[in-house]
PAGU-622416 format. One record per atom (N, C-alpha, C): x, y, z. Coordinates in steps of 0.02 Angstrom, whole numbers, plus 50000, padded with zeros to 5 digits. Layout:
<nodes>
XYZ
...
</nodes>
This chain:
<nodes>
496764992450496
497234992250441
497284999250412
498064999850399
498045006650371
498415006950306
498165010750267
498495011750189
498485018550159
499265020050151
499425026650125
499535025550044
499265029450012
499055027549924
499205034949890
499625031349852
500075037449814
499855034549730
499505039949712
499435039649648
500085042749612
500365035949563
501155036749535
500825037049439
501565038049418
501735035449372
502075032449351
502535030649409
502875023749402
503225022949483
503325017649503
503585016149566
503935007849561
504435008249612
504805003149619
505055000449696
504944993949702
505174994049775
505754988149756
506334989949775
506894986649781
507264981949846
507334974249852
507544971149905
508474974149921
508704976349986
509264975449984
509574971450042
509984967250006
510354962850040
511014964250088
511184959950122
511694961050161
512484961050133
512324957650062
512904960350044
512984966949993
512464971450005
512474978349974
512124977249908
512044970749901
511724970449819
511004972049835
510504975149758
509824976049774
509484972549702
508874970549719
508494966149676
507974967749682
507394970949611
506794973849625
506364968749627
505964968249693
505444963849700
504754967049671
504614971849656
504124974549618
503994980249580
503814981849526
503884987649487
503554987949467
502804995649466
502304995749404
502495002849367
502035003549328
502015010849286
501255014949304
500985017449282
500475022649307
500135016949362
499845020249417
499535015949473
499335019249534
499525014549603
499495016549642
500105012849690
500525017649732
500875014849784
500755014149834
500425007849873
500125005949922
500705005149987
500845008350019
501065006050095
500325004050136
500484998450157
499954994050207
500184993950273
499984995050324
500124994750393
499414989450413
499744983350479
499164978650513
499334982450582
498704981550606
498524983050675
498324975750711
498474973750796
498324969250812
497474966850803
496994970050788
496524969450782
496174967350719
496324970750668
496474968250614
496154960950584
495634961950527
495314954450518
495394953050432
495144948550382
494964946650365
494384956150318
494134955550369
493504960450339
493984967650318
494384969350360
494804976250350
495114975450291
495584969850278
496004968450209
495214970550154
494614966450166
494174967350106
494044974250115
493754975650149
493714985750141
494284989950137
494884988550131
495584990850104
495524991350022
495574985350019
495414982949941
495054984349916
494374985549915
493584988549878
493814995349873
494234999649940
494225004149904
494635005549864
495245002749875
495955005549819
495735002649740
495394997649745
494914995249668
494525000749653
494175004349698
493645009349664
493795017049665
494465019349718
494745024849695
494575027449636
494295033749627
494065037849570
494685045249572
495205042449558
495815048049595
496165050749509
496155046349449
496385049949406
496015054849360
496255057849299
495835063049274
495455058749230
494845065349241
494625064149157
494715067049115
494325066949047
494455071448985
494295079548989
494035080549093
493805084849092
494315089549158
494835083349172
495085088149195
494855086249297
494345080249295
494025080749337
494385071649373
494615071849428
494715066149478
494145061049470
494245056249433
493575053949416
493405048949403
494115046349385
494395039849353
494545033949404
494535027449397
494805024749475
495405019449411
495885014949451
496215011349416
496235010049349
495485002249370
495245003049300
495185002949242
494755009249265
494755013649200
495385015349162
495935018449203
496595020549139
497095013949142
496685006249163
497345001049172
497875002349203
497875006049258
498265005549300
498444997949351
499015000249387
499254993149437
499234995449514
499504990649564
499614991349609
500384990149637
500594993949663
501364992349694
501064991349767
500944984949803
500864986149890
501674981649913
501584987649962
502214986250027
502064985250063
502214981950119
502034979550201
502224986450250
502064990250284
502284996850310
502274996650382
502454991150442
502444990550500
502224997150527
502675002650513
502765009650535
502105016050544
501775012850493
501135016850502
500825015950554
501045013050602
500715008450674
501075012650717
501645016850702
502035021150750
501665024450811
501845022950874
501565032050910
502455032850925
502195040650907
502935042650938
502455051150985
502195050551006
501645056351058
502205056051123
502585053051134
502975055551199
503595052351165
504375054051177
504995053851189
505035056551127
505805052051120
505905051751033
506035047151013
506005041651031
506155035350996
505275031250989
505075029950935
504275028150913
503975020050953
503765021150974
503465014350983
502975011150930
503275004150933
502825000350873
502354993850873
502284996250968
501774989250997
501204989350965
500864996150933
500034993050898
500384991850833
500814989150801
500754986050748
500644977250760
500454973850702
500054967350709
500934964350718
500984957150757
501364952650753
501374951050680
502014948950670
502344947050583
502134942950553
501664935850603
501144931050549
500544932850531
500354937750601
499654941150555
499584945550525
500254952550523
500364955550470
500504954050395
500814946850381
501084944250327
500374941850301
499924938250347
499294935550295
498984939450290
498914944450338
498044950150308
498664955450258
499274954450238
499744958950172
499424953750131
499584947750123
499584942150052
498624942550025
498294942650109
497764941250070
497344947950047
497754954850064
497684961950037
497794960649956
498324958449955
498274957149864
498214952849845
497804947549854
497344944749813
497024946549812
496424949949869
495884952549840
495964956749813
496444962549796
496414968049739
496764961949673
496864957849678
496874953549609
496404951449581
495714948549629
495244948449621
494614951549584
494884959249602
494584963049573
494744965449494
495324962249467
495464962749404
496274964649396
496634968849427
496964972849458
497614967749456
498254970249420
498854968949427
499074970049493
499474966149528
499944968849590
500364965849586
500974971549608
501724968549623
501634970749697
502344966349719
502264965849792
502894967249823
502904969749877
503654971449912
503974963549931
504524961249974
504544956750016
504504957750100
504074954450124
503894953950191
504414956150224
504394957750300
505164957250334
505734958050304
505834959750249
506684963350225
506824972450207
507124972450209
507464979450214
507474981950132
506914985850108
506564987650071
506994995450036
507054998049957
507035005749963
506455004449909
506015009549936
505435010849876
505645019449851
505545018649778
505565024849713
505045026349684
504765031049670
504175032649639
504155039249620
503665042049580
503445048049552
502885049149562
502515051749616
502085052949669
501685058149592
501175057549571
500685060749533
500065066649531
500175070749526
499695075449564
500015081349603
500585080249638
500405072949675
499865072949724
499895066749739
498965062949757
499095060049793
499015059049875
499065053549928
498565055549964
498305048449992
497545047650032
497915041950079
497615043150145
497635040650199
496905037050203
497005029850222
496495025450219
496525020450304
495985021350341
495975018550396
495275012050400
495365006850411
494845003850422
494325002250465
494755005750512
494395007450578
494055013050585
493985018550548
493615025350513
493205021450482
493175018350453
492575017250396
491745016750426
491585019250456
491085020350479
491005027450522
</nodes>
């Protein structure tokens, strides 16, 4: 499982429809913007070590000026999106292949049960919608993005 984490101060992910209309399926204010990518391998245990860490991120300031802070602490939220794409190889042609991303039922449950357990942990989340054609907005902070692999974690 992979998760690209953008410490915001505000972000929005908007559904758009086929008839040009758009409807925000999720919106926070100071946080973090989670794009989630599943890999076919992908369990149960990866979503929980996804989650422990975006709960314990120590990525905002302190009074000192110092990265130090995790959610939390300043009541921050979560914006997560489903991100097939982080699964990309594009290492030969030009058009990307997207066979190591997880099939769409086991991407959709190890996404749903990604945020519950960061709900779990105390932690507001808004959520993209699965499978639809998404624009996400944000104000990238710092700015601050960390690349998170669960298959690194050791």
């Amino acid at each position: 499982m992979r998760a690209v984490i953008q410490k915001v101060s505000h972000a929005q992910v908007d559904v758009c429809h086929e008839n040009g209309a758009k409807e925000t399926a999720g919106a926070i204010a100071q946080g973090f913007m989670v794009l989630l990518g599943v890999t076919h391998g992908d369990t149960e245990s990866d979503a929980r070590y996804i989650a422990d860490k975006i709960a314990h991120l120590r990525i905002f300031e302190d009074d000192a000026g110092k990265l130090n802070l995790s959610l939390k602490d300043v009541g921050g939220s979560v914006l997560l999106v489903s991100q097939f794409t982080l699964y990309a190889d594009a290492r030969s042609g030009r058009r990307p292949s997207f066979s190591a991303a997880a099939p769409a039922a086991q991407a959709d449950t190890l996404y749903r049960h990604t945020a519950d357990l960061l709900r779990s942990h105390g932690l507001t989340v808004e959520t993209g919608r699965f499978q639809t054609h998404m624009q996400v907005s944000l104000c990238n902070d710092g700015p601050v993005t960390l690349l998170l692999d669960s298959q690194k974690m050791f």
